[in-house]
MDTraj code that builds the backbone (N, CA, C; nanometers):
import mdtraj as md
import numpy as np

residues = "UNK UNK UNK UNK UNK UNK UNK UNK UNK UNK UNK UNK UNK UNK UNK UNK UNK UNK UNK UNK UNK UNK UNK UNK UNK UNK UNK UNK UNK UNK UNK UNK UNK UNK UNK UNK UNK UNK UNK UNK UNK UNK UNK UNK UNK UNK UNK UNK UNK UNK UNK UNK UNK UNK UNK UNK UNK UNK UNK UNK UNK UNK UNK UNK UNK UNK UNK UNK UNK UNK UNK UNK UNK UNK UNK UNK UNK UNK UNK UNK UNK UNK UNK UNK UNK UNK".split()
xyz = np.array([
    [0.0816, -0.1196, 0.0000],
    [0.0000, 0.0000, 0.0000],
    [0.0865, 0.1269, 0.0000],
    [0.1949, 0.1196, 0.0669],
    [0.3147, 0.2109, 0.1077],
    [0.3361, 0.2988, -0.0942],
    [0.3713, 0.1640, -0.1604],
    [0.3956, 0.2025, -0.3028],
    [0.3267, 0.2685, -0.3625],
    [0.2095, 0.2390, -0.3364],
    [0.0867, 0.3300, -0.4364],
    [0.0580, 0.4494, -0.3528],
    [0.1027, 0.5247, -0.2399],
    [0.0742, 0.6287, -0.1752],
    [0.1825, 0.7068, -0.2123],
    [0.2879, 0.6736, -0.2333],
    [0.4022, 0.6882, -0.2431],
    [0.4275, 0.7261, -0.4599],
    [0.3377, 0.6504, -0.5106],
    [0.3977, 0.6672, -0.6826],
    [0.2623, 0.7836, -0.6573],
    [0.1448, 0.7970, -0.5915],
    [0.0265, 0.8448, -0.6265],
    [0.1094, 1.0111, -0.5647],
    [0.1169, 1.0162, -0.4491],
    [0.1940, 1.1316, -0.4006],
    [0.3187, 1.2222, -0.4648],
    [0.4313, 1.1168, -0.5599],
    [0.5222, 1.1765, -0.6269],
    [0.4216, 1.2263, -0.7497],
    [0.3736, 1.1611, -0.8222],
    [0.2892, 1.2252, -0.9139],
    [0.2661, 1.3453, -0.8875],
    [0.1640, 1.3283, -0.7884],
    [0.0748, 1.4265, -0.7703],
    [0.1566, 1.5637, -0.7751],
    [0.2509, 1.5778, -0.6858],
    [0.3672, 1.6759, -0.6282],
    [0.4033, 1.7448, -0.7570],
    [0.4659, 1.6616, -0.8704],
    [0.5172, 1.6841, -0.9682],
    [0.4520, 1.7397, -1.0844],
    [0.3131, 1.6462, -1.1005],
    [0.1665, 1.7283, -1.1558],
    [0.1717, 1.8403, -1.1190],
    [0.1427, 1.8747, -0.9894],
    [0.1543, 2.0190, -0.9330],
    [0.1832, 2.1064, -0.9244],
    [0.3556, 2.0815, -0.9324],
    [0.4620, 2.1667, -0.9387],
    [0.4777, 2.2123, -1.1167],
    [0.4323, 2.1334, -1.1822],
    [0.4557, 2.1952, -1.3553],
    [0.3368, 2.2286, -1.3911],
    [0.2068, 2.2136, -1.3532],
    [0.1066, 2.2598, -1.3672],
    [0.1025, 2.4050, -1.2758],
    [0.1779, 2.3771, -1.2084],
    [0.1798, 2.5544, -1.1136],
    [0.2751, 2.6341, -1.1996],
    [0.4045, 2.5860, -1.2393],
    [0.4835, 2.7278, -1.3359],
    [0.4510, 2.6759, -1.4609],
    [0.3504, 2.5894, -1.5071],
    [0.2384, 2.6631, -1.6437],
    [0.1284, 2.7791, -1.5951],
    [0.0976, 2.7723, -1.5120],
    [0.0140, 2.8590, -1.4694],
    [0.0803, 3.0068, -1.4504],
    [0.1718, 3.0240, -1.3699],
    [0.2467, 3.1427, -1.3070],
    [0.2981, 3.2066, -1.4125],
    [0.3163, 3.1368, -1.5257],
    [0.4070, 3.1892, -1.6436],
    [0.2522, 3.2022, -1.7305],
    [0.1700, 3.1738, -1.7401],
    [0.0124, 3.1973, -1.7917],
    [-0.0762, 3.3330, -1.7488],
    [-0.0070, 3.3425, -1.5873],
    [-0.0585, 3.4637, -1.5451],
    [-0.2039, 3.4292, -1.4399],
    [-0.2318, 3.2980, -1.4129],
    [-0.3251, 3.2526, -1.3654],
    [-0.3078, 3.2533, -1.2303],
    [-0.3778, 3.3672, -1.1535],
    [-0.3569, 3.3958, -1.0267],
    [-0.4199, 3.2699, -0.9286],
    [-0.5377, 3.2494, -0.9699],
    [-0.6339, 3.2109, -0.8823],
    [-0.5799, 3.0223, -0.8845],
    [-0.5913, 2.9820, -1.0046],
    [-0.5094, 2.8981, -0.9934],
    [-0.3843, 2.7972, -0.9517],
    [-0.3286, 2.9225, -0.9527],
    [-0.1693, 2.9304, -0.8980],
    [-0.2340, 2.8968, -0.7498],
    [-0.2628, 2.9746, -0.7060],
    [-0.3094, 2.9857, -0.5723],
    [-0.3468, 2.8679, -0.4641],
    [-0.4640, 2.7922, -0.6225],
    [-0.5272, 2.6639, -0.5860],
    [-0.4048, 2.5531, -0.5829],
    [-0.3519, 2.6109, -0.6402],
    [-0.3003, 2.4482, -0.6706],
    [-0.0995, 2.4969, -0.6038],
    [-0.1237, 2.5990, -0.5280],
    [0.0038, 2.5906, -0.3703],
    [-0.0312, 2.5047, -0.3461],
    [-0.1562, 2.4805, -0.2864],
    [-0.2420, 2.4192, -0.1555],
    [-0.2221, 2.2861, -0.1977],
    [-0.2827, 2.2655, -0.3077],
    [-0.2796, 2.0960, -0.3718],
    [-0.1167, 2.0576, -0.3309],
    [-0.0207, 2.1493, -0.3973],
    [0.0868, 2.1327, -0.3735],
    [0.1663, 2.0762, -0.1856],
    [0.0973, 2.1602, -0.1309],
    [0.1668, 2.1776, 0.0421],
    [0.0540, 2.0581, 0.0706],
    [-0.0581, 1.9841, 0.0431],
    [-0.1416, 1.8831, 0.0686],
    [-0.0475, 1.7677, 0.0288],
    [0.0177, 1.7570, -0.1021],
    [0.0623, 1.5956, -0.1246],
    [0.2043, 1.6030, -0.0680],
    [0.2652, 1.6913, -0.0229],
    [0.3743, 1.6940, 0.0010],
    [0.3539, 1.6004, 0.1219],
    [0.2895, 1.6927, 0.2560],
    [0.2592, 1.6758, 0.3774],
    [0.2311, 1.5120, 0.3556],
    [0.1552, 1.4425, 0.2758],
    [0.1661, 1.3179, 0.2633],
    [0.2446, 1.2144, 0.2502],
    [0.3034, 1.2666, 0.1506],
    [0.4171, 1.2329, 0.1214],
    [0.5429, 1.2390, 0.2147],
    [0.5845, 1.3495, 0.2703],
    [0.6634, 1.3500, 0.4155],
    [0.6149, 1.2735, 0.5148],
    [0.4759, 1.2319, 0.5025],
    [0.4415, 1.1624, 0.6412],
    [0.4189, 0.9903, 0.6188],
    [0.4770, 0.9707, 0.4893],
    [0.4808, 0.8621, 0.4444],
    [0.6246, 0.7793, 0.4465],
    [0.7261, 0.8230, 0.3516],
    [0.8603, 0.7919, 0.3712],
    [0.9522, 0.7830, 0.4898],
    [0.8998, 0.8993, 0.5432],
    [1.0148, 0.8801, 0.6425],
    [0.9447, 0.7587, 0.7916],
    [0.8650, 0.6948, 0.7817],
    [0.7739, 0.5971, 0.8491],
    [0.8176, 0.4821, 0.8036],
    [0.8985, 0.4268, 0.6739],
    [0.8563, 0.2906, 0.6146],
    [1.0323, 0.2778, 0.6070],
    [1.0679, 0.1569, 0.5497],
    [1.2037, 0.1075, 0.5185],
    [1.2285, 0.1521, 0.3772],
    [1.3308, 0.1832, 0.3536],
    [1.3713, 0.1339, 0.1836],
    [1.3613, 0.0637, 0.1476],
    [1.3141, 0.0598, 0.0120],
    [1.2685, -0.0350, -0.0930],
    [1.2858, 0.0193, -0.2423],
    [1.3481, -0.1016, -0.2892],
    [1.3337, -0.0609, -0.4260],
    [1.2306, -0.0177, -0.4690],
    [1.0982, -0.0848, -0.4376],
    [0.9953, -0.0770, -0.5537],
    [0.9330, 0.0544, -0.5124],
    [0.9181, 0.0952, -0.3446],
    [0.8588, 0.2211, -0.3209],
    [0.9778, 0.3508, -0.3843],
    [1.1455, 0.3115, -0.3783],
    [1.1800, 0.4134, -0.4663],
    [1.1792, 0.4152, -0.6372],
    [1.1348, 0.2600, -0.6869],
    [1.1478, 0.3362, -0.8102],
    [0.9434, 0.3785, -0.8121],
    [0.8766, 0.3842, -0.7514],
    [0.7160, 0.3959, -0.7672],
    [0.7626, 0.6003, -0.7226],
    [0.8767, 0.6002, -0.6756],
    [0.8498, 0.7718, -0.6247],
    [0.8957, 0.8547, -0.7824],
    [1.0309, 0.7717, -0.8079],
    [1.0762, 0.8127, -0.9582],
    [0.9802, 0.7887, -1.0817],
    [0.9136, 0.7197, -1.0680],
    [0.7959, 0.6980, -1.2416],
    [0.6938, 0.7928, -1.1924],
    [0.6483, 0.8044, -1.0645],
    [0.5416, 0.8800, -1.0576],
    [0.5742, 1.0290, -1.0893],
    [0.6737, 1.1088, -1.0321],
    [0.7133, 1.1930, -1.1176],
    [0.7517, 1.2354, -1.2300],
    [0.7771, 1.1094, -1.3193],
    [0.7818, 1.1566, -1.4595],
    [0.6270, 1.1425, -1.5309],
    [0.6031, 1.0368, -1.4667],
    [0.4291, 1.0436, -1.5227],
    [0.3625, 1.1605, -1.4727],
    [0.4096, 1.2140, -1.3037],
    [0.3530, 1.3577, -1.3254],
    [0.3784, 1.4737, -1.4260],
    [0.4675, 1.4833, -1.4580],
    [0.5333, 1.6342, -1.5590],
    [0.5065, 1.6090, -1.6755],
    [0.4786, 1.4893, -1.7314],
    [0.4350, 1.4522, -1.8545],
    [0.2949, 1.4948, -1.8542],
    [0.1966, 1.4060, -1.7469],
    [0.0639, 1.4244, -1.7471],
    [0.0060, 1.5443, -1.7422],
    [0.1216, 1.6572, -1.6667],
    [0.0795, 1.8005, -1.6053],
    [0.1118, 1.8806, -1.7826],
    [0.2086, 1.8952, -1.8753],
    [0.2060, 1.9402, -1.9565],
    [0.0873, 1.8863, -2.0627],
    [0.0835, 1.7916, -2.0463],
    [-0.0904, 1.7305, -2.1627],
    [-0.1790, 1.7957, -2.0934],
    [-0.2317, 1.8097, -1.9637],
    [-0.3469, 1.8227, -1.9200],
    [-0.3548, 2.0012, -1.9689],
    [-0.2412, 2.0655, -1.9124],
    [-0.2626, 2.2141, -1.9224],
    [-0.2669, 2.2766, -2.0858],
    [-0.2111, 2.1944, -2.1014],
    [-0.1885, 2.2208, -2.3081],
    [-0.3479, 2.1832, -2.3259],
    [-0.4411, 2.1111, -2.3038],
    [-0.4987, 1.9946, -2.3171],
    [-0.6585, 2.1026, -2.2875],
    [-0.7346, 2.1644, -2.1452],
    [-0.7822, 2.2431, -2.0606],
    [-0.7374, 2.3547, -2.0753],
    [-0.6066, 2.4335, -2.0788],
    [-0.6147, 2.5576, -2.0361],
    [-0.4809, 2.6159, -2.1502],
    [-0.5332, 2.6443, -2.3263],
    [-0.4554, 2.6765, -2.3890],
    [-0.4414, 2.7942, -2.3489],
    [-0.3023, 2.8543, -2.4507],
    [-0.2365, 2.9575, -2.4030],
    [-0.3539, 3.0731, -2.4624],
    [-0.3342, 3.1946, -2.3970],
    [-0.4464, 3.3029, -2.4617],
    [-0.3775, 3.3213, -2.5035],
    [-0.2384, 3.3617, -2.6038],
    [-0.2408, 3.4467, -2.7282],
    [-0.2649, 3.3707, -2.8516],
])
top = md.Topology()
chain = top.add_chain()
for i, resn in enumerate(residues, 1):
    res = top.add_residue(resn, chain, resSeq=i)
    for name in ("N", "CA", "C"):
        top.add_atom(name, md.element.get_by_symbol(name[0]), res)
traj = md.Trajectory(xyz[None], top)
């Protein structure tokens, strides 16, 4: 269970974090805003997850794919929902 809190949390973080400087560089205040919070939410999870459990391969490579599947997923989604206005 550790793994999937853990690939779901790096995602998320990473979603977050490139979906937030698409936004900031978009000019999207309110957004930006929303999605600190999302941001300081999976973290806090995420900190309260790792440092509780042993090392493991599979929970570190589930932290590494989930972040690339986040920054990937976060540039489709925002390209995808929220084209550029000019």
């Amino acid at each position: 269970m550790e793994v999937i809190i853990v690939f779901v949390s790096s995602f998320s973080i990473v979603f977050l974090l490139g979906f937030q400087q698409l936004n900031v560089t978009a000019r999207r205040y309110t957004l930006a805003a929303l999605t600190s919070i999302a941001i300081g939410v999976f973290n806090y999870i995420l900190l309260r997850v790792i440092p509780t459990g042993d090392f493991t391969w599979m929970q570190f490579s589930s932290y590494l794919l989930g972040g690339a599947a986040g920054i990937v997923s976060a540039m489709y989604f925002h390209d995808r929902f929220f084209p550029d206005k000019s």
